[in-house]
VOKEZA-527461 format. One record per residue: x negated, y, z of N, C-alpha, C in turn; residue in three letters. Coordinates in pm, whole numbers, padded with zeros to 5 digits, always signed. Example, Ala and Ser with C-alpha at 12.3 -4.5 7.8 and 13.67 -1.06 7.14 Angstrom:
2
-01319-00569+00780-01230-00450+00780-01320-00330+00780ALA
-01285-00225+00708-01367-00106+00714-01290+00003+00787SER
***
This chain:
116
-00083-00117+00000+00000+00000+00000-00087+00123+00000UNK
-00065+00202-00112-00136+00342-00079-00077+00434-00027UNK
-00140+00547+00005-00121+00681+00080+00087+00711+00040UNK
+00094+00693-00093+00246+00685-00153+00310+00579-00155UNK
+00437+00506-00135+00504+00432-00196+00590+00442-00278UNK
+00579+00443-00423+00626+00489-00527+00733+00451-00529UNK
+00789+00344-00524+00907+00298-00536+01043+00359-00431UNK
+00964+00393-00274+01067+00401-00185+01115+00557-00266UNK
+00997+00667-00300+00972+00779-00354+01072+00811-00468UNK
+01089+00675-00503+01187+00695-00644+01325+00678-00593UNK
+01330+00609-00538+01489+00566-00491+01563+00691-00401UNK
+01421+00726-00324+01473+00879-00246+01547+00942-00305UNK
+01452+00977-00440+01519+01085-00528+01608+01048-00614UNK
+01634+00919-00605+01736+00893-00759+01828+00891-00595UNK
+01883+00836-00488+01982+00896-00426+01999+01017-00401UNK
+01912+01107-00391+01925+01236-00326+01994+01321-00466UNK
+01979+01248-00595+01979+01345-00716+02151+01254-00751UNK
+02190+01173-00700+02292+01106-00743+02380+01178-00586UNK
+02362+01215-00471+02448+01239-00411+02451+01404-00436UNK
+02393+01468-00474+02400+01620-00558+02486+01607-00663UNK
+02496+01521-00771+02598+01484-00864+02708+01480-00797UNK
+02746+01364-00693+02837+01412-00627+02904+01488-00565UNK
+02803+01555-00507+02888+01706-00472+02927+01822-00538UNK
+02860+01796-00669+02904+01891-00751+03023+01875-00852UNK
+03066+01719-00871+03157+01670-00869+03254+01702-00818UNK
+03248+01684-00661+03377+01696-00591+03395+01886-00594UNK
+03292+01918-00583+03314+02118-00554+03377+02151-00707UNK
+03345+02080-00848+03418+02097-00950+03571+02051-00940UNK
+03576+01935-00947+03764+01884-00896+03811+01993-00802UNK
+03764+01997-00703+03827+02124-00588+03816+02230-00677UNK
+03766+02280-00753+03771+02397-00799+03899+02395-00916UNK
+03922+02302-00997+04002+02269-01113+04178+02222-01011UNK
+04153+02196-00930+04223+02153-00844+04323+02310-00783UNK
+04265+02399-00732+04282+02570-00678+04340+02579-00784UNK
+04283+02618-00926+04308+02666-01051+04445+02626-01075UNK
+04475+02481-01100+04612+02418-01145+04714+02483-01066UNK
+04696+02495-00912+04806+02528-00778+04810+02633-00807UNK
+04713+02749-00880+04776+02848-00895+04863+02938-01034UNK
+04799+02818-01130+04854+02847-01234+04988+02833-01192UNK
+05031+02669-01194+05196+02634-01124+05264+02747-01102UNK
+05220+02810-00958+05271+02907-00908+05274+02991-00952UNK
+05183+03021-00999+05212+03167-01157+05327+03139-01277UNK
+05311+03030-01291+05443+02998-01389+05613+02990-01296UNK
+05590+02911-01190+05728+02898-01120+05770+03039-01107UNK
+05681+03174-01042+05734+03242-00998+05793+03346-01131UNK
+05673+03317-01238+05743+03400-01349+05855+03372-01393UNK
+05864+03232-01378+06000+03131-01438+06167+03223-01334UNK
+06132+03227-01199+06228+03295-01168+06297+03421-01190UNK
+06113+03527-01188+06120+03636-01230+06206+03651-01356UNK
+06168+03610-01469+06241+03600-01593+06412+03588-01596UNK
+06424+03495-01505+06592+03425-01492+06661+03597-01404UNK
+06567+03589-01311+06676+03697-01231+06720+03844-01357UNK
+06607+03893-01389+06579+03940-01513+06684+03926-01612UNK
+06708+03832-01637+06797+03778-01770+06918+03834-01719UNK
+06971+03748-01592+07098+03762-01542+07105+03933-01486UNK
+07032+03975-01467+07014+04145-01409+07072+04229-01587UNK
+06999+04156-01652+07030+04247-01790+07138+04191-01823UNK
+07198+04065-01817+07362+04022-01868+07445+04105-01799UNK
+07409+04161-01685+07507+04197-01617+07525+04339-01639UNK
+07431+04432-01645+07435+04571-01717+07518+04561-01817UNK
+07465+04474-01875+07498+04502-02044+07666+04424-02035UNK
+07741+04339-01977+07873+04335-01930+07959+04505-01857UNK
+07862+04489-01790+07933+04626-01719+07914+04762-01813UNK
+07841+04810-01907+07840+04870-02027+07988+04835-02138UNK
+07956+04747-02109+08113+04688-02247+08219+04712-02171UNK
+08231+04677-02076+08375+04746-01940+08339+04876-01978UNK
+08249+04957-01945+08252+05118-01916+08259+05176-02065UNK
+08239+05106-02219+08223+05154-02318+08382+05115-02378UNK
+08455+05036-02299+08579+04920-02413+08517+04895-02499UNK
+08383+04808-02528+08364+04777-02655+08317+04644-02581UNK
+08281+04500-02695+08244+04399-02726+08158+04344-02734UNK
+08044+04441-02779+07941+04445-02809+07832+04568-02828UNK
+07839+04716-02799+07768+04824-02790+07685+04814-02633UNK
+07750+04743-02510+07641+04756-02379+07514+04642-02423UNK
+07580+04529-02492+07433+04392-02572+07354+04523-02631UNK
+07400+04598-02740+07290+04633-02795+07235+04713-02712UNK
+07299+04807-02656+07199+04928-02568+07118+04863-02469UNK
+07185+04742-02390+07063+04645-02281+07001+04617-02408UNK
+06982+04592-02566+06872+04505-02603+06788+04627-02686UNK
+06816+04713-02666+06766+04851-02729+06686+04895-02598UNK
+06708+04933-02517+06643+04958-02441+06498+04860-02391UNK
+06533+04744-02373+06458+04619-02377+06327+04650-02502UNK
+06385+04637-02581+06239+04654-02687+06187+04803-02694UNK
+06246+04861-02657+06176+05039-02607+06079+04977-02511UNK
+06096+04923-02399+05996+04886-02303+05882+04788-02333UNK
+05923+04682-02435+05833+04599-02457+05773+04655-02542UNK
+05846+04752-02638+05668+04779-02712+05608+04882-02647UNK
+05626+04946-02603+05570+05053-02480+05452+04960-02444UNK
+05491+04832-02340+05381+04771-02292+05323+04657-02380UNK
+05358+04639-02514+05275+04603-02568+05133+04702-02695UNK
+05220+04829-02677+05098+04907-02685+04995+04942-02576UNK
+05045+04960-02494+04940+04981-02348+04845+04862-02385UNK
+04920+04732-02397+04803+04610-02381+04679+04609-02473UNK
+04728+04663-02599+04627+04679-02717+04540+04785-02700UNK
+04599+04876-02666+04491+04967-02604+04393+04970-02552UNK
+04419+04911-02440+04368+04844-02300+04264+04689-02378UNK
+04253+04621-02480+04188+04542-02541+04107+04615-02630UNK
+04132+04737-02709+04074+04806-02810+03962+04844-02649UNK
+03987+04904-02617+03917+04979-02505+03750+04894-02434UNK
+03875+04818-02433+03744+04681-02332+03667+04635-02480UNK
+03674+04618-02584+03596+04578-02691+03487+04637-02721UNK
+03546+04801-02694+03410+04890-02731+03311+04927-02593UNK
+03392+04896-02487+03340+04913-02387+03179+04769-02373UNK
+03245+04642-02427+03161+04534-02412+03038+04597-02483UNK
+03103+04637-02646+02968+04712-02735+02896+04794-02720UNK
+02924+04908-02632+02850+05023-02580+02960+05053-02481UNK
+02857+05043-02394+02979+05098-02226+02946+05227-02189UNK
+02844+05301-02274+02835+05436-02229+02899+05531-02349UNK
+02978+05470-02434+03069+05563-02495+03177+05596-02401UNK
+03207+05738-02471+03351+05785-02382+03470+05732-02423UNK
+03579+05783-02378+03719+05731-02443+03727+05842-02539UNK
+03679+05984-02557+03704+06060-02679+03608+06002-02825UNK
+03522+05934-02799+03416+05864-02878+03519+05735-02967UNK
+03568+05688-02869+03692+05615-02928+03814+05652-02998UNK
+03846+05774-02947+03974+05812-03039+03922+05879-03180UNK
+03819+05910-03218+03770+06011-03297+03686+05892-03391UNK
***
């Protein structure tokens, strides 16, 4: 036997390098694991959000057709109004992406550097 025993030397490290695999293993699953629980919950709660939403705007737009005697003029004004807002915030969003694009490319431009 010399000063080393190569073999015990190897096995050290092939466990020590196989129980590091493992933990990085398990700290990955736990991590993918957080992620899923919160996606879920990001979807359930939007899922409600949306419904109350829906039924909040059926119900305007009913009580519009009572207050108008019409059939159908409170649908369109709840669905007129509705896409006034969504493209509102779907311009904000593009904006807000145009913005961060040039920002990634040069972050010391201004926002007048951008409009111009």
């Amino acid at each position: 036997m010399g000063f080393f025993d190569n073999n015990r030397l190897i096995d050290l490290l092939s466990n020590y390098l196989k129980t590091q695999f493992e933990l990085v293993k398990l700290d990955i699953q736990e991590r993918i694991e957080e992620l899923l629980t919160r996606i879920f919950t990001f979807f359930l709660t939007a899922f409600a959000v949306l419904i109350t939403l829906f039924f909040a705007l059926m119900g305007l737009a009913n009580f519009l057709n009572e207050w108008l005697k019409s059939a159908y003029w409170g649908y369109l004004i709840v669905a007129g109004f509705s896409t006034i807002v969504s493209l509102i915030l779907l311009s904000n969003l593009k904006k807000q992406d145009k913005k961060e694009a040039v920002e990634e490319i040069d972050p010391q431009e201004t926002e007048e550097d951008i409009e111009s």
